[in-house]
Residue, then its C-alpha position, 0 to 999 in steps of 0.5 A: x500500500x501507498x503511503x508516501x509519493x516521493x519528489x520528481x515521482x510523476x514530475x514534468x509528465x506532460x500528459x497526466x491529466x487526473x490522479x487519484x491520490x488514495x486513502x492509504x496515502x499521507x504525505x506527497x513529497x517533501x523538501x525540495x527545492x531548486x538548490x537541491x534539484x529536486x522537483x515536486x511529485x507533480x511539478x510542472x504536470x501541465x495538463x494536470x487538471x483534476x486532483x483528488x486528494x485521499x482523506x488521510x493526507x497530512x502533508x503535501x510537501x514544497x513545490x508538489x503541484x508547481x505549475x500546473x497551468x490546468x488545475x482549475x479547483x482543488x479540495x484538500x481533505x480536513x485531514x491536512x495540516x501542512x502545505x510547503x513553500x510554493x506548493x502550488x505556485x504557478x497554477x495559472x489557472x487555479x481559482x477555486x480553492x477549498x481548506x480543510x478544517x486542521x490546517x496549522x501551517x501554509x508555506x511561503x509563496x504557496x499561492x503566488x502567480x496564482x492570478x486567476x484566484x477567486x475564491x477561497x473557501x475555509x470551514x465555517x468559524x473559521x475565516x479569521x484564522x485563515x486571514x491571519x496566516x501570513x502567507x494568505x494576508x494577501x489573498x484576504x479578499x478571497x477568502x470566504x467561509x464554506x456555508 
């Protein structure tokens, strides 16, 4: 069973258009960065335009869906706690975004060159929380709490 997906697993896979990540899985990626060559499991999918996250992540790790251009909507589970720096940096397209309910740390520059954001949906109750984490101070307007 599949309980970790690794850096560069499925990176620059240019014709990857969905995944499915499953229940069995809790972390995607970790540390990696461009000075230590590593990319995301995902970075750079351009055609990626549809992820289902298994209820089970906690951690989805730096640069994981870097510049995917075709994610339009991602729903992370109630069960994440941590998004890496410049998760999903890039994602040009991306404009709704849906946390869940036990998320404590977002990186830096996760949302950055994201210009096509809309909406960010966070659990009811929970909005002046997320406002207040530094790296969506800008994104403030966006933000709104799931009815």
């Amino acid at each position: 069973k599949i309980e970790h997906i690794e850096n560069e697993a499925f990176s620059k896979c240019k014709e990857l258009s969905a995944i499915n990540i499953p229940d069995s899985v809790d972390s995607i990626g970790g540390d990696c960065n461009f000075f230590k060559g590593y990319h995301g499991p995902f970075e750079e999918c351009s055609s990626l335009s549809s992820v289902t996250f298994g209820k089970n992540i906690r951690y989805i790790g730096e640069n994981a869906f870097r510049l995917c251009k075709n994610l339009k909507t991602i729903t992370l589970p109630d069960s994440l706690e941590y998004i890496g720096d410049h998760a999903f940096e890039a994602c040009s397209n991306l404009s709704t975004i849906i946390l869940g309910k036990k998320i404590t740390k977002i990186g830096k520059g996760v949302f950055d060159y994201c210009q096509s954001i809309e909406e960010i949906i966070v659990p009811k109750g929970q909005k002046i929380r997320y406002e207040e984490m530094e790296s969506l101070k800008a994104l403030k307007p966006f933000i709104r709490e799931n009815r």
